[in-house]
Structures are given as C-alpha cells and as structure tokens.
N, C-alpha and C positions, 0 to 999 in steps of 0.2 A: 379432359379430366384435370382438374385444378393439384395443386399441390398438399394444399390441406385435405382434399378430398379421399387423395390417394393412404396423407398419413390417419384421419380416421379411419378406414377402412381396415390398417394397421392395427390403430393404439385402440380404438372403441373408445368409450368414455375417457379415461385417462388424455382425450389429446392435446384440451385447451391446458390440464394442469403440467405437463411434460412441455409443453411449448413454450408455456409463459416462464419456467425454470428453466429451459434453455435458453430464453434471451435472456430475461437475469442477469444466467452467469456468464454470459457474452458482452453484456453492457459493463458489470461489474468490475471485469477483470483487465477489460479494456482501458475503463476510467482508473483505474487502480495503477492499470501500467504508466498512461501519460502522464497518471499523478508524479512517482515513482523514480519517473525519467526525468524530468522536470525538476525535482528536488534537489540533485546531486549530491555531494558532498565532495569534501576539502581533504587534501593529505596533510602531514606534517609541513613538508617542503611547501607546498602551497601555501599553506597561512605564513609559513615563515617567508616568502616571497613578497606577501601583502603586508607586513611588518616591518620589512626590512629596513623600510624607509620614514620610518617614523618612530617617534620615542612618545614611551605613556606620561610623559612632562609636557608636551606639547600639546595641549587641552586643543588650541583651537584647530592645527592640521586633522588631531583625531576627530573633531566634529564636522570638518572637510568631508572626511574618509567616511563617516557614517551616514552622513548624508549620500553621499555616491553607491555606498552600496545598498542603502535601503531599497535600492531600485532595481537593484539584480535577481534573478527570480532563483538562484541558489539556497535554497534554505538559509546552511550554513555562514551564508556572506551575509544574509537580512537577520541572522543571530549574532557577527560580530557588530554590525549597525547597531541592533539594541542594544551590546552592551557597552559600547562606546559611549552611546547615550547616553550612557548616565555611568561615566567615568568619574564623576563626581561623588557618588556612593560609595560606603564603604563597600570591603569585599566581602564581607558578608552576604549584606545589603543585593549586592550584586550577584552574589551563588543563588540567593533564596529567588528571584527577578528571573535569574535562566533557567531554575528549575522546574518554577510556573511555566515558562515558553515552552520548555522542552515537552514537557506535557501534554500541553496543547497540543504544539505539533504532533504528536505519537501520537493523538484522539484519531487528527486529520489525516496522518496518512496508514493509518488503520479502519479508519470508517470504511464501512461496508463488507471489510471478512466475515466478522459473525452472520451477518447476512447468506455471504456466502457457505459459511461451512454451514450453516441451515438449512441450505438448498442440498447443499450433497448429502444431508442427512435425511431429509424429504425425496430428494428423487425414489430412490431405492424403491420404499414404502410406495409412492405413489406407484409403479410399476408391478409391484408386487400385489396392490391392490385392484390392476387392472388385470394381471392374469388372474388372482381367484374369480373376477366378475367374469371373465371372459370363460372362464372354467364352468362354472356356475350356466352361462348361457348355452354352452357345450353338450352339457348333460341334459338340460331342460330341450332343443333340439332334440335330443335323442331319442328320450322320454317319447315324445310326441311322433318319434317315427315309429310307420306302421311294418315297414320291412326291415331287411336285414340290415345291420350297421358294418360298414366296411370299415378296413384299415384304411384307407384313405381319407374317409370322413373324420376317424380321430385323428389322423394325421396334421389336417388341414386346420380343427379346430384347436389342437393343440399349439401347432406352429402361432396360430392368429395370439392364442393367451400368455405365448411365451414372450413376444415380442416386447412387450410393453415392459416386461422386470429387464431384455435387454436394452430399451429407450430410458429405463431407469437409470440404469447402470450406466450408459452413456454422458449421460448428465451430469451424475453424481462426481465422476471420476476427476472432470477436470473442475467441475466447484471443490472439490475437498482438494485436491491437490494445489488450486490456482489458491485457495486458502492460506496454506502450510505457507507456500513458497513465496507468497508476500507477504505474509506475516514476516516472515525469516530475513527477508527486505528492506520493509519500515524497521524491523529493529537493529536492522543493520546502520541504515542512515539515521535514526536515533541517537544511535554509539556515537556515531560520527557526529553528531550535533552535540554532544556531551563532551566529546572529547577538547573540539573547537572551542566550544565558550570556556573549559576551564585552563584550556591553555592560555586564549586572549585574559584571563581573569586574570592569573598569576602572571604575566606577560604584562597587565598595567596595573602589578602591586611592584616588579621591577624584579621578577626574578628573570635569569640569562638561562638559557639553555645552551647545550655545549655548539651547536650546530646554527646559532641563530646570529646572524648582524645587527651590531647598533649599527641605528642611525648617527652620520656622524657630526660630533658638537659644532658648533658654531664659535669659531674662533672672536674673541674679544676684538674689539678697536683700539686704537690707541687711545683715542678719548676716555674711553672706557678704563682703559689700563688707570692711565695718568688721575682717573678719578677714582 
C-alpha cells in the first residue's frame, strides 16, 4: 500500500488539495530561507571597514570599489556598488536612486508570503470542508444500515472526518507562522539596506562620523610644493 493511498484513505477528497498546500509551503519557505540567508546584511563597523580606506573625492578608487563589489551576492555591498555608481549625482539625486532599489529589493525578498499566508488561511477551511463531507458520508452509511449502529461505527467514522480539520491545521500552522517570521526578516534586512545606503550617501557628501577613518591624504611632492 502506497503512500498516497494510505493518506486518501485518511483525508477522503480533501487529499490532492492538502498535499499540494503542503508542498507549497515547503517549497515556499525553503526558497524564502536561501533567499534570506543569501542576502545578508552589513553592521556599522562593517561598512566602516569598507570605507576606511577610501575618500568620497577619490572618484576613481570609488568606481574601483563598485566595480568589486557589484559582484558580491550581499545585498547590502551590490547597494553600496550602486550608489558609488553614480557618485556623481547629487544627494538627492542619489536618496531618490536608493530609494527605488530599496524597494525593489523589499518586493524580492517578500515575494511569495502573501502566498503563503494564503495557504494558512486555506488550509483550515479546506479540512474543515473535508470533515463536513466526510460527516455527511457518515450519516448517509448509517441511513442505509439495516441493523443496529454501534459506538464503534460512529467512532471510526468520526475519527476518518476529524482527521482532515487536523491535516488542515497542520499545514496551516507553519504557512502562517513561516509567514510572520519572514516577513519580520526581509524587513529586518530592508532596515539594513536603508540604513547602509544612507550612511555611504552622507559618507560621500563628506560628513565624518565619530568612530570612522579617513583615508589618509597623499602627501605633496616637492615639485608640487615648488609649483
């Protein structure tokens, strides 16, 4: 006896819609995590690590530097890459430029929750709609018997119609929760990708922070002096 065979025997009708909302939210929450983990984000001391060594006057190290990190798969670092890119805009120019990015990214690493909290909001209902059918068939068995009905008989058919609101419940629980808690995630690294671009922003309009290195000048020549 196959696997599926044993779970319709379980769910009754309900089984391909319970099945296919549990892979779903197995597929969902999976790709949601690699996405997730994959994105990282930056501390304070971090960006200021990556700075350390560079001044927002040195146009061409900084398009060095963007270049290099366009390629890192950090969120964070292919957002400081943008906005070096176009260190030549004002700062405005350049708030309005990471605000569109930031966006974006929120779309992409939020794609596919409403999904999910749909499913936890569907599971429920569809189990619940498999014990009344299953109720329903319950009674209609009964109907049609000619002798006595035992406790065991409601037993058995009860058990079969209760099953499926608990195969609901099942489902539901980690789609609504896997929901919340990566929502509560991408908005976390969000933060972090807002935080990062408006630091590097004011960081190449040349404000200092108390905790931050220049980079340090480049001493004149004496030809230089003497001219």
């Amino acid at each position: 006896m196959t696997l599926f065979t044993i779970l319709q025997e379980q769910l009754g009708l309900m089984t391909w819609p319970l099945i296919i909302c549990s892979v779903l939210t197995l597929m969902i929450i999976s790709e949601r995590l690699l996405k997730l983990i994959s994105s990282g984000s930056l501390s304070k001391k971090e960006i200021i690590k990556i700075l350390e060594h560079h001044d927002p006057k040195q146009t061409e190290k900084l398009q060095s530097l963007s270049i290099r990190l366009k390629t890192e798969k950090n969120l964070a670092k292919r957002g400081m890459s943008m906005l070096f890119a176009h260190q030549h805009f004002s700062q405005q120019l350049r708030e309005d430029t990471a605000s569109i990015w930031v966006q974006d990214k929120r779309q992409e690493l939020r794609s596919g929750l409403k999904m999910l909290a749909l499913i936890g909001m569907i599971s429920p209902l569809l189990g619940l709609l498999g014990t009344v059918l299953g109720l329903i068939e319950m009674f209609k068995a009964i109907a049609l018997t000619t002798g006595s009905v035992t406790p065991n008989d409601l037993a058995d058919g009860l058990g079969i119609a209760m099953r499926t609101t608990a195969a609901g419940l099942l489902v539901a629980l980690p789609a609504i929760c896997g929901a919340q808690l990566l929502g509560l995630w991408a908005d976390k690294v969000t933060y972090r990708l807002e935080f990062t671009l408006n630091f590097c922003n004011l960081w190449l309009q040349g404000v200092d922070f108390p905790d931050q290195k220049r980079a340090p000048k480049v001493k004149a020549t004496n030809q230089e002096v003497q001219s």
